[in-house]
C-alpha positions as CSV (number, residue, x, y, z in Angstrom):
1,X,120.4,84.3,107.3
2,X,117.8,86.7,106.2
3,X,115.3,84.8,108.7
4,X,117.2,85.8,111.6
5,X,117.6,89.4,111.0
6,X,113.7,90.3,111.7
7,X,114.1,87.7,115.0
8,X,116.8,90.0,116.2
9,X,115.3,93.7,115.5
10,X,112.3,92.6,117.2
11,X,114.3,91.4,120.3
12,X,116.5,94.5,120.1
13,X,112.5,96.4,119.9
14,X,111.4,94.6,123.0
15,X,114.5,95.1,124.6
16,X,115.1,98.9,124.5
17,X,111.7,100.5,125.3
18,X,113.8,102.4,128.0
19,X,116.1,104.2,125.1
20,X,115.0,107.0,123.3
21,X,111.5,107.4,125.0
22,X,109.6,110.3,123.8
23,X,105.7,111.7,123.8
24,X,105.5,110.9,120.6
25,X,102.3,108.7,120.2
26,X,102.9,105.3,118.7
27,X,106.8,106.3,118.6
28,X,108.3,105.2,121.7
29,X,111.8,104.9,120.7
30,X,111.6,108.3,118.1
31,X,115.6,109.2,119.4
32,X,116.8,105.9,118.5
33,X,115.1,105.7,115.3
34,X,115.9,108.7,114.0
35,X,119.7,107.6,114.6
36,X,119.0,104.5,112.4
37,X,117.0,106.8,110.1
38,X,119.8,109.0,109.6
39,X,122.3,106.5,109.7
40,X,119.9,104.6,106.5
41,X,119.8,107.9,104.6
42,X,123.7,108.0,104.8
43,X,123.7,104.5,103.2
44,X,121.0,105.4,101.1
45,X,123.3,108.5,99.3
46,X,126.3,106.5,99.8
47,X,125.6,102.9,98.8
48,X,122.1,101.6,97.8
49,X,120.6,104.3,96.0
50,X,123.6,104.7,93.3
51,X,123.8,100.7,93.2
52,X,120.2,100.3,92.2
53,X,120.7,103.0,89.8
54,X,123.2,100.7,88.5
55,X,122.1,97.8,88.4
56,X,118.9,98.8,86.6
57,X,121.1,100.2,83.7
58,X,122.4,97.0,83.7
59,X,119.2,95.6,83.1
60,X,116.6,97.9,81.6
61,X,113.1,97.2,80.4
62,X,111.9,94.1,79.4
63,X,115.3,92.5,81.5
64,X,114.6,94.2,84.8
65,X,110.6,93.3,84.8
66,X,111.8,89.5,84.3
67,X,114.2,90.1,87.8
68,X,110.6,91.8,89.2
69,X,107.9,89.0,87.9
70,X,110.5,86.4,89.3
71,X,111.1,87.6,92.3
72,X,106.9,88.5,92.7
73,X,106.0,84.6,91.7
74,X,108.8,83.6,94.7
75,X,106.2,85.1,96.9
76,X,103.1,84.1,95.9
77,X,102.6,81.0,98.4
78,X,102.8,83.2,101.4
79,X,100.1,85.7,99.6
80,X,97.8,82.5,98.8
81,X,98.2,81.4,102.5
82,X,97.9,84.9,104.4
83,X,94.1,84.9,101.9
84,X,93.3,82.0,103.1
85,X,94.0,82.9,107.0
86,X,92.0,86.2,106.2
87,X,89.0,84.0,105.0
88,X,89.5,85.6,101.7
89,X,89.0,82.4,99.1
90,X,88.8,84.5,95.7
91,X,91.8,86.6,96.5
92,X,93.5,83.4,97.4
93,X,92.0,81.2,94.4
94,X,93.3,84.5,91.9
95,X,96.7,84.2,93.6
96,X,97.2,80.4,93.2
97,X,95.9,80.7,89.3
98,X,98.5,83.3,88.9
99,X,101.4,80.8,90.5
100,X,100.1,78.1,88.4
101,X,100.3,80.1,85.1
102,X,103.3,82.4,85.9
103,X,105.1,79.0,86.3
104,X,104.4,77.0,84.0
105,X,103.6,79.2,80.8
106,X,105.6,82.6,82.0
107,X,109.2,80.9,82.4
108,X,109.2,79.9,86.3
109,X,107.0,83.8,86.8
110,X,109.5,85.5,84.4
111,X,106.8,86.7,82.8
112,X,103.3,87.6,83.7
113,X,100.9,85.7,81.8
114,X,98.2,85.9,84.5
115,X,98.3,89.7,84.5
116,X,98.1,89.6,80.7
117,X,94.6,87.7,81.4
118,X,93.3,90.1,83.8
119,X,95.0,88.8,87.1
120,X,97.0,91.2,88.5
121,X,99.1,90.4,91.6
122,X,98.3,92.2,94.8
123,X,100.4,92.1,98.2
124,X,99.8,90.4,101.6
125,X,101.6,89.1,104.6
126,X,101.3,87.8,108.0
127,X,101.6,91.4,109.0
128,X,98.2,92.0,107.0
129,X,97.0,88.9,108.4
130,X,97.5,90.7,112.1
131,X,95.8,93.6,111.4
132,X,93.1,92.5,109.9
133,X,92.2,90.5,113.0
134,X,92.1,93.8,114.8
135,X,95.7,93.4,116.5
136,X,97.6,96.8,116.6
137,X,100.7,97.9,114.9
138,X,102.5,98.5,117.9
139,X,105.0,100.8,117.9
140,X,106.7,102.1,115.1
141,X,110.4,101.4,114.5
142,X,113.4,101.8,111.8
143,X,115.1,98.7,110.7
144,X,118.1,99.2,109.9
145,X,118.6,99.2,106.0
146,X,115.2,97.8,105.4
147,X,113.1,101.1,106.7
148,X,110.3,102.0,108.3
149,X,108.0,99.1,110.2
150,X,106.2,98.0,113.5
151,X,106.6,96.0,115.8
152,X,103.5,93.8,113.9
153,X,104.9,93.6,110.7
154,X,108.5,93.1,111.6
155,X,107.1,89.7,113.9
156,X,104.8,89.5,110.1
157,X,108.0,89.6,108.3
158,X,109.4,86.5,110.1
159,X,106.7,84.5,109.5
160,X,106.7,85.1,105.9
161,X,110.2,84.4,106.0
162,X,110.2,81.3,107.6
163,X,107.1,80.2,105.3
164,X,108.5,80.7,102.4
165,X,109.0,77.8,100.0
166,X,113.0,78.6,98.3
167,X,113.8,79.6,102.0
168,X,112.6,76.4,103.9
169,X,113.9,74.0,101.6
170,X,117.3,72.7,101.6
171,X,118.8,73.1,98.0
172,X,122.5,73.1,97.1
173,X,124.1,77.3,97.8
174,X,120.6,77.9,99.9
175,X,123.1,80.4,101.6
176,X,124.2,82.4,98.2
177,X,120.6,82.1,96.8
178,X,119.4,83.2,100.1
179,X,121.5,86.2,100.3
180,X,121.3,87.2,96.1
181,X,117.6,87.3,96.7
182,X,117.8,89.3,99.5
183,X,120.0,92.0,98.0
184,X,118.6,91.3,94.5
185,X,115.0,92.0,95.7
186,X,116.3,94.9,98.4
187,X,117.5,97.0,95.0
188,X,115.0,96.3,93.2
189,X,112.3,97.3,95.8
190,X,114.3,100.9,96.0
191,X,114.6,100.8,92.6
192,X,110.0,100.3,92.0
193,X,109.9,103.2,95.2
194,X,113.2,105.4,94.2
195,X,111.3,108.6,92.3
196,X,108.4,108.4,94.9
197,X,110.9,108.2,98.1
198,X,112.8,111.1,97.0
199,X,109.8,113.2,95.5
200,X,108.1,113.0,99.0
201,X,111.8,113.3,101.7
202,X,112.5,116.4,99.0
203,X,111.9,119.6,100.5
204,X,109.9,118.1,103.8
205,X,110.6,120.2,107.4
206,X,111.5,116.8,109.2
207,X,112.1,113.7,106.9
208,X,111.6,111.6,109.6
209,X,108.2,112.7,110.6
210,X,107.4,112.7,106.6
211,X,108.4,109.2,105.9
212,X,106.6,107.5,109.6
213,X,103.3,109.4,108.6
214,X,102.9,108.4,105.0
215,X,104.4,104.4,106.0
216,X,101.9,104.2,109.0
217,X,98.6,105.8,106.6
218,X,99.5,103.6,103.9
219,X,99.7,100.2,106.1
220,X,96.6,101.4,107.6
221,X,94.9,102.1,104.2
222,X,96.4,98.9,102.5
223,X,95.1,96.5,105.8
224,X,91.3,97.8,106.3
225,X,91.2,99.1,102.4
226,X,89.3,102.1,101.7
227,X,87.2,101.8,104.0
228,X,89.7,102.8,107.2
229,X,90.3,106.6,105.5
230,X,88.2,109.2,106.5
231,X,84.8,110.9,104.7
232,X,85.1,113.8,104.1
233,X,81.8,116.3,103.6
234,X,80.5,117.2,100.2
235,X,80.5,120.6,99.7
236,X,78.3,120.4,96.9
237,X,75.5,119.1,99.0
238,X,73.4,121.7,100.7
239,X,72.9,118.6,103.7
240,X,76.0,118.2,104.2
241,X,76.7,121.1,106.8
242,X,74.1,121.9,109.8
243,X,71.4,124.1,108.1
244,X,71.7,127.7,109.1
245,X,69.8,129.1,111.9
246,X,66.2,130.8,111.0
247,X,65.4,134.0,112.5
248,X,63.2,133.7,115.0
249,X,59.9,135.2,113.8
250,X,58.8,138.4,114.4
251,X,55.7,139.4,116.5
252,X,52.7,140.3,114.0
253,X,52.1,143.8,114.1
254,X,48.8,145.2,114.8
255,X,47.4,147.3,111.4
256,X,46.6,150.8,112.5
257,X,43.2,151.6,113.1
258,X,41.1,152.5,110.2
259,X,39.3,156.3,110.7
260,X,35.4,154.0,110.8
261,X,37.4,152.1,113.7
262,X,39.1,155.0,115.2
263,X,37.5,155.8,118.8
264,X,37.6,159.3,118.4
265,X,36.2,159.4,115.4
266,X,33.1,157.5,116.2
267,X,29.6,159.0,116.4
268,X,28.3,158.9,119.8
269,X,25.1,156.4,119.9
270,X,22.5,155.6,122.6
271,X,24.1,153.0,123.5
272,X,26.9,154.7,124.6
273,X,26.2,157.7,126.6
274,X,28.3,160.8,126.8
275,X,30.7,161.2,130.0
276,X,28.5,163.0,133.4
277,X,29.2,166.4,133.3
278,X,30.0,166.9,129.2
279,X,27.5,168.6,127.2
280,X,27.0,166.5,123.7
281,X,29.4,167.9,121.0
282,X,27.2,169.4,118.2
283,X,26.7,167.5,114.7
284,X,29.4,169.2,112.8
285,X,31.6,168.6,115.2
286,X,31.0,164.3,115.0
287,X,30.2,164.2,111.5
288,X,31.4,166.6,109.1
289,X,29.1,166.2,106.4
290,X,26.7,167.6,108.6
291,X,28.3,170.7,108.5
292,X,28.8,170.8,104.7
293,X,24.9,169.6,103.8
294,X,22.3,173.0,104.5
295,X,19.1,171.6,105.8
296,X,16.1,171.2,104.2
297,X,13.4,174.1,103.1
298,X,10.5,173.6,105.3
299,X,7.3,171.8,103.7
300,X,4.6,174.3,102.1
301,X,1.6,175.2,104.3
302,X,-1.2,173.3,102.5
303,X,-3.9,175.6,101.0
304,X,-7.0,176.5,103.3
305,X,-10.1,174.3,103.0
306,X,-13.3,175.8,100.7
């Protein structure tokens, strides 16, 4: 059952892209998800948010991380087999130790031996698988109950649905299993995002336009890793900015004329003749300490020969 439920969103997606268009980039069909969107936050209040609240009081601590471990180890052969698409063999040799041990010593993944040995588990899907051979998200859309997804990871979510061993296999009540898992692990997903969901829809302008942002950032971030988010400058390095303009110099000024270099103070000499028509300026007049110094007493006559 739950295997047909992404097959018929994404035909209803590819069906409808004349409903609900909008500018919106990457949001085609915003009118008609925002309709599901409210309609999931109704059910949210009414049904599924007080329901995982009650079922994990029913089983609290060490009870409800059994439920959580179980359900995780159901999933780890599609996280092995979306590593190995991605070319990722230590990720995917990590994730098949954790199967192995979480099986067999951990009470069928009950418990999380491998974790306890330094091998925590980590998520992937076909959807993963997708982007990380560069093919686009698509547009965004609101499934109905399940939240916020693409068109690439709904089409992901089939594949990991149809892959996945307790689902492909036919066991006595596959139907009741089927459908206890899927509601089991439904309310227990709310239950692991509850605090965060309502600590970041609490207070926000447009919910809507809250939730899309931070799902499509996160996918992006969790598909390309830390490497997709942006760099931000260091403000504590001076290299960081553009360096800040120098003046442009100023032109050298010329130091004043000393008095030796002045021409007006300089003593005519022979080699530079006084203007036609200009009687030379006396001595005092050109140098003054010819003015201040009296001139010499005339020699003595010498005496008269005998």
């Amino acid at each position: 059952m739950r295997r047909a439920i992404p097959l018929v969103l994404l035909l209803i997606g590819v069906l409808q892209p004349a409903l609900g268009r909008t500018k919106t980039p990457g949001d085609p069909w915003e009118r008609t998800n925002r309709r599901i969107f409210a309609l999931n936050q109704v059910l949210d209040r009414k049904i599924i948010g007080p329901l995982s609240r009650f079922t994990s009081g029913l089983t609290p601590g060490p009870i409800g991380r059994m439920i959580h471990n179980f359900l995780v180890n159901l999933n780890e052969p599609v996280v092995i087999a979306n590593d190995l698409l991605q070319v990722r063999p230590g990720p995917a040799i990590r994730s098949a130790f954790r199967l192995v041990v979480n099986t067999t010593a951990g009470g069928l993944g009950a418990i999380d031996v491998a974790k306890a040995l330094g091998d925590p588990m980590h998520v992937n899907g076909f959807g993963d698988t997708l982007g990380r051979w560069g093919v686009h998200s698509g547009p965004y859309i609101v499934i109905p109950v399940f939240g916020p997804s693409s068109v690439r990871d709904l089409f992901g979510m089939l594949v990991d649905d149809i892959t996945l061993p307790v689902q492909s296999v036919n066991y006595p009540y596959r139907t009741e299993v089927d459908v206890t898992l899927v509601v089991v692990g439904g309310l227990n997903q709310r239950a692991d995002v509850g605090r965060d969901l309502d600590t970041l829809l609490e207070g926000a302008a447009d919910p809507y336009a809250t939730l899309r942002s931070s799902y499509l950032q996160s996918r992006e971030a969790q598909i390309k890793g830390p490497q997709s988010l942006p760099d931000l400058p260091d403000l504590e390095d001076p290299g960081a900015g553009a360096a800040p303009a120098k003046p442009a110099d100023a032109p050298a000024q010329a130091a004043p004329p000393t008095p030796a270099d002045s021409p007006a103070a300089a003593a005519p000499t022979a080699a530079s003749p006084e203007p036609a028509g200009r009687l030379p300026a006396p001595a005092a007049a050109t140098n003054p300490a010819a003015a201040e110094t009296p001139p010499d007493p005339p020699a003595p006559a010498p005496p008269p020969a005998a």
